[in-house]
N, C-alpha and C positions, 0 to 999 in steps of 0.2 A: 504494500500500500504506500500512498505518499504522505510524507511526511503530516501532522494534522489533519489524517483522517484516521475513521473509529474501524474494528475491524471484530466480528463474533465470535467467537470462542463455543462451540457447540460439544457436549459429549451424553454418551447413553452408555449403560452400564447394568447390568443383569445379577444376580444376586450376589447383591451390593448391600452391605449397612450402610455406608456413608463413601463418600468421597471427599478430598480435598485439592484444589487448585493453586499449584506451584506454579513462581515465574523465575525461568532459569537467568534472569538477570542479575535477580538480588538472593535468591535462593533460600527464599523460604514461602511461604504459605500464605497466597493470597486472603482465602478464606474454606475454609469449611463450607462445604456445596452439597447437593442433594444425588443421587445418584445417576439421574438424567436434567440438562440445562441449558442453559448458556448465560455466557458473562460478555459483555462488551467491554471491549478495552483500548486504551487511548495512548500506545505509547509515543513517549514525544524526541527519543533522539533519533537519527538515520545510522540503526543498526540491525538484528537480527536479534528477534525473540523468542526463546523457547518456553511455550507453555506443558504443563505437565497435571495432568490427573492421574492422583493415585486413588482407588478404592480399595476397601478393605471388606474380606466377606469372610465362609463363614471357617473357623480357627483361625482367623488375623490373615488369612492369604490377602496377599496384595495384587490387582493389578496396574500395569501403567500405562496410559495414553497419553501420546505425548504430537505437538505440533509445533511448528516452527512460523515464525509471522518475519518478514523483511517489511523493514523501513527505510525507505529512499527520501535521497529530499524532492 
């Protein structure tokens, strides 16, 4: 996307207790997310963003979803 535009963040997730969304910029945990969603997100430098869903189900298995967003100017 170009620099100061928004860009969606969408994930689905199957038994799942919960999920969390990570941004591989600053590395740690956006927020605590539902198992299926989306988040809109606005980053503002002209680099490469990886976002990252973990969910956890059932004995604490994790999985990971993960995507990559480029910022141009």
């Amino acid at each position: 996307i170009s620099q100061g535009q928004t860009a969606t963040v969408t994930w689905t997730s199957t038994n799942a207790s919960g999920c969390h969304i990570w941004d591989g910029v600053y590395g740690h945990p956006l927020r605590t997310v539902g198992t299926g969603g989306s988040l809109v997100v606005a980053p503002h430098q002209p680099q490469s963003y990886r976002y990252q869903v973990n969910c956890d189900g059932a004995g604490k298995a994790t999985d990971q979803f993960a995507g990559q967003l480029v910022v141009t100017q």
